[in-house]
C-alpha positions as CSV (number, residue, x, y, z in Angstrom):
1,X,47.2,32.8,11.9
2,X,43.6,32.5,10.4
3,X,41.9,29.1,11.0
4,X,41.7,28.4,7.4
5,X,45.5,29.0,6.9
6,X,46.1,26.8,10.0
7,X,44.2,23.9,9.3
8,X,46.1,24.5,5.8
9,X,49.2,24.3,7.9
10,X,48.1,20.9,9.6
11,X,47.1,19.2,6.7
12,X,51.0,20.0,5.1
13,X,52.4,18.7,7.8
14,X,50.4,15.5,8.4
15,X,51.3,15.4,4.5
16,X,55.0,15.1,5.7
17,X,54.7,12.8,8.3
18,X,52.2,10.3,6.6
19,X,55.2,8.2,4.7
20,X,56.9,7.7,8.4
21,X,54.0,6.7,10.1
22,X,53.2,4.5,6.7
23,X,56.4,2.7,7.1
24,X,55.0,1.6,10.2
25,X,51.7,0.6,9.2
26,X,49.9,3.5,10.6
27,X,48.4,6.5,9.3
28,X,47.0,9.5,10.6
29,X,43.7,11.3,10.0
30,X,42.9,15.6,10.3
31,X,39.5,15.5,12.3
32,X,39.1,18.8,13.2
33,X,41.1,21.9,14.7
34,X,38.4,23.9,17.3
35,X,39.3,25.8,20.3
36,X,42.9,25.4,19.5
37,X,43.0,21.6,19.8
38,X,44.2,19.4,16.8
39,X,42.0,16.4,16.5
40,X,43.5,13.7,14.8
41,X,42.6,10.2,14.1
42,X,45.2,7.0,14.6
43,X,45.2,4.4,12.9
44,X,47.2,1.2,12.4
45,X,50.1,-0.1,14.5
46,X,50.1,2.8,16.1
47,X,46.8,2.7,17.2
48,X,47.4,-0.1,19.5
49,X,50.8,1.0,20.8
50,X,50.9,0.9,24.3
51,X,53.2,4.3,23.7
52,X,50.5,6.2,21.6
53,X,49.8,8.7,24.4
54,X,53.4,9.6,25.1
55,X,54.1,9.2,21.0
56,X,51.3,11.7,20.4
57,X,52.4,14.6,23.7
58,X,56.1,14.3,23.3
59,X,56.3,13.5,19.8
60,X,53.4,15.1,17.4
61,X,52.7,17.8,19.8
62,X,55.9,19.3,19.4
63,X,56.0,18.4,15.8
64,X,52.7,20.8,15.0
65,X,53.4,23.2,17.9
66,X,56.5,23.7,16.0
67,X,54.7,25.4,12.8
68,X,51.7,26.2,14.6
69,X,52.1,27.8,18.4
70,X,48.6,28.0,18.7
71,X,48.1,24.6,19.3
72,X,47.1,23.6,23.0
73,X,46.9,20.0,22.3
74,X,45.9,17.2,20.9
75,X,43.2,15.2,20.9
76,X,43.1,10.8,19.5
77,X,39.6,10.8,18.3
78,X,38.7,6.6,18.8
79,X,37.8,5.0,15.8
């Protein structure tokens, strides 16, 4: 998959996961996607969740590995 049709990709499903993480109070930002890491943005509740870490290996990672194989990992960019 090209890097313009993955980051096309990312951004569809962020676009899908957005009223979830809404519901929550939290939101998520696209960064970046270099070197086959996603780098996303937190923020809200879920920001300050002591579970973010596992929330964003177990939970998102799979979510975008999913649709996108490619994808090593991802990084929380601080705010």
């Amino acid at each position: 998959m090209k890097s313009g049709d993955i980051e096309k990709k990312i951004n569809e499903i962020i676009d899908n996961i957005r009223p979830y993480l809404n519901m929550d109070g939290s939101d998520i930002e696209f960064i970046k996607y270099e070197d086959n890491y996603l780098y996303l943005k937190i923020i809200g509740n879920c920001n300050n969740c002591i579970l973010k870490d596992e929330e964003i290996d177990n939970g998102l990672l799979t979510m975008f590995q999913e649709e996108i194989p490619e994808i090593k990992g991802i990084i929380n960019v601080p705010l």
